[in-house]
N, C-alpha and C positions, 0 to 999 in steps of 0.2 A: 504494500500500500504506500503510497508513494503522497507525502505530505506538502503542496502544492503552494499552500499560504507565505510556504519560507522562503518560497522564491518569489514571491509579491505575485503571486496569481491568485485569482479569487475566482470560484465556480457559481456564479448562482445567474440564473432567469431571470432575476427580478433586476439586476445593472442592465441587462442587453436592451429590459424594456425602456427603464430610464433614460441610457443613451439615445435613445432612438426619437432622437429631438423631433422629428416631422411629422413621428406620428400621434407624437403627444401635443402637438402644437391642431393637426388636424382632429383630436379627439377633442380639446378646448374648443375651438370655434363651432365643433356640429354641437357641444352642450350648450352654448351662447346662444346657437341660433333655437336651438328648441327650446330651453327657458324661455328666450323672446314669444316663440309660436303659443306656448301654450299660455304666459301671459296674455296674451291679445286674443285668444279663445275664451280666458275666463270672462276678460272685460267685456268679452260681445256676448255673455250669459250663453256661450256654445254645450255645459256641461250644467245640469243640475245640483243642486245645494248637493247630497248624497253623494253623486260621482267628483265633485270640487273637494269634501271634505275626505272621503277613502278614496282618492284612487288619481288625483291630479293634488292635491296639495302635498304628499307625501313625497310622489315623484318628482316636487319641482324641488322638496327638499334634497333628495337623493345627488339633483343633479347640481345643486353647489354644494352639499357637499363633495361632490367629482370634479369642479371645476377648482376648488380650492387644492 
């Protein structure tokens, strides 16, 4: 077994993602643009009291907290 860390190499999925500036920069702007959408659906009463309170205000939480 051959210990990788001592030679400054680090194995994990989750750097490759981070690095991957363009697609983190492409997944911010589609969560910006659908925050926008589904605000401008609530204000034009497109979603009932019911589907605004379960099922579109949770999801716009979801989505900053994704954006943050």
């Amino acid at each position: 077994m051959t210990d990788y860390s001592k030679q400054g190499m680090v194995i994990s999925d989750d750097i490759f993602y981070d690095l991957n500036f363009d697609a983190v920069l492409k997944l911010y702007k589609q969560i910006k643009k659908d925050k926008q959408r589904y605000r401008v659906q609530l204000m034009k009463g497109m979603y009932t009291s019911v589907e605004s309170k379960k099922y579109i205000g949770p999801y716009i939480n979801i989505l900053n907290r994704n954006q943050e």
